[in-house]
C-alpha positions, 0 to 999 in steps of 0.5 A, a space after each residue: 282489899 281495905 286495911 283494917 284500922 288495926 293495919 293502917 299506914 299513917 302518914 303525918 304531915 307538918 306544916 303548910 302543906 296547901 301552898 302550891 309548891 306543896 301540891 305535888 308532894 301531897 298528890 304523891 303521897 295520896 297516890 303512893 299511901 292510897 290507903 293510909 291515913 294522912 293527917 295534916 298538922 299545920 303547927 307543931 304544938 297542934 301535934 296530938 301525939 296520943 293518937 297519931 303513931 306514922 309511919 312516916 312524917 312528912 315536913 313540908 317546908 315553905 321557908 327557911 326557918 319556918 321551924 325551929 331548930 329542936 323539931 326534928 329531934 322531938 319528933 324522934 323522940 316522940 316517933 322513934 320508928 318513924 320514917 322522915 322527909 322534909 320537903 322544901 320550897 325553893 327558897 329553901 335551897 341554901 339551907 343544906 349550906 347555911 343551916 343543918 336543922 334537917 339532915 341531907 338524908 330527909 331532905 328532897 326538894 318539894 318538885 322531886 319528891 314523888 320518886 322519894 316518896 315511892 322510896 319511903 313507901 318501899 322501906 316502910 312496907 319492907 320491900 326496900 333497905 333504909 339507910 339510916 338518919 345519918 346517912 351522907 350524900 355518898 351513902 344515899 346516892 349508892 342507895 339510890 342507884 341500887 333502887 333502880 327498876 329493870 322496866 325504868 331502865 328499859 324504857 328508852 329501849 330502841 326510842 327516838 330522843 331528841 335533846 334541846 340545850 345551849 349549854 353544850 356540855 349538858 346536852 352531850 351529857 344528857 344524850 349520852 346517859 339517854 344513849 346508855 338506855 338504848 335510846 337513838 338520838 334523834 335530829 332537831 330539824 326533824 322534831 316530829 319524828 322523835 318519841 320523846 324531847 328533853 327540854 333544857 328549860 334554862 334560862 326561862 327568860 330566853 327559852 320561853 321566846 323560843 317555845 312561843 315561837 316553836 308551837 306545836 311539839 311531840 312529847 316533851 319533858 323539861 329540865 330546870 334547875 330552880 324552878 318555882 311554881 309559876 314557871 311549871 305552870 308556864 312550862 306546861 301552857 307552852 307544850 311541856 309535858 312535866 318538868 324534872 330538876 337537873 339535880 334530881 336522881 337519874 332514876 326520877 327521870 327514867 320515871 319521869 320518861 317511863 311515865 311520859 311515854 306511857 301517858 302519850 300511848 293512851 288515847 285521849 278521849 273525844 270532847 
């Protein structure tokens, strides 16, 4: 059923959201706010308040100080009910250290965006708690954790997973939180015989070598720590089916790998 105008959801978006890194971002709200009113705003002086009311404002980030230091307290001042989330680029990364325009409660990397987004999505229509604006990282993780959905946490459930990694302390880690889910850890020589591959993708310049030389490979799902946009889509050309950010919440990856696998039981259609 179609929301009256009167009911719509508005999600403002500020700043350049057409660059590639922002991509995902806005094909996550377009899916989760399927019925919203998005309005892009490249500039903040371009924000015509008197007929925009969000209940989300959405800041996508390219570049360090691409806004100025006063923007988000005017835009609670104009929208005090609102909800917010800055979405940065990588070569924001640093800012969290060297800047604190934007607090650690809004702020999502552009790539991990869309389990936060569905968040956001959650509280706005009351089915979720908020944590507020101040929030620490320590609240967030709490929250974050307690968000989890018995059908993510099910998905791995008697699965064959194979984990990738010459960093042997992040593969026994990545194998024991996968173990945890009820998945059996499956052999590297046997690599057909696996569900599912999580991919430790760095360092790009080494693995890329060796997926050209892999070939073809069952479903694979990799795991980068800073990866810029022309490395995904490298990623994908070589076989790898999306690509989640070490630091992202575990429970993106659990989406992630529930998504996956769900998309590889679909039969593709002839050509």
């Amino acid at each position: 059923m179609q929301q009256s105008d009167a009911q719509r959801e508005c999600v403002l978006i500020l700043g350049d959201s057409q660059t590639e890194e922002m991509h995902g971002v806005m094909h996550s709200l377009q899916e989760v706010f399927d019925e919203a009113e998005l309005v892009c705003v490249p500039r903040f002086s371009e924000l015509k308040t008197e007929s925009v009311q969000p209940e989300l404002v959405v800041i996508c980030q390219n570049w360090p100080d691409e806004f100025a230091g006063r923007t988000l307290t005017e835009l609670v001042r104009r929208f005090p009910v609102s909800r917010f989330l800055c979405c940065y680029g990588v070569w924001c990364e640093a800012d969290g250290r060297t800047r604190n325009f934007w607090p650690v409660s809004i702020r999502v990397p552009a790539r991990a965006a869309e389990f936060r987004i569905r968040q956001e999505s959650e509280i706005i229509r009351g089915t979720a708690s908020a944590y507020p604006l101040t929030a620490g990282r320590d609240e967030i993780f709490h929250y974050q954790a307690a968000s989890e959905s018995d059908t993510e946490g099910d998905c791995l459930q008697g699965k064959r997973v194979g984990v990738i990694s010459g960093d042997p302390v992040y593969r026994r880690m990545l194998e024991a939180l996968v173990q945890s889910r009820g998945a059996l850890i499956a052999s590297t020589a046997r690599r057909a015989q696996a569900d599912l591959w999580l991919y430790d993708l760095d360092p790009w310049d080494v693995v890329q070598t060796r997926l050209m030389l892999l070939g073809e490979h069952p479903v694979c799902i990799g795991m980068m720590g800073l990866a810029h946009p022309e490395t995904i889509t490298a990623a994908s050309l070589l076989g790898v089916d999306t690509v989640v950010c070490k630091v992202a919440p575990e429970q993106e990856l659990f989406q992630t790998i529930s998504r996956t696998l769900q998309q590889a039981t679909i039969p593709r259609a002839d050509c």
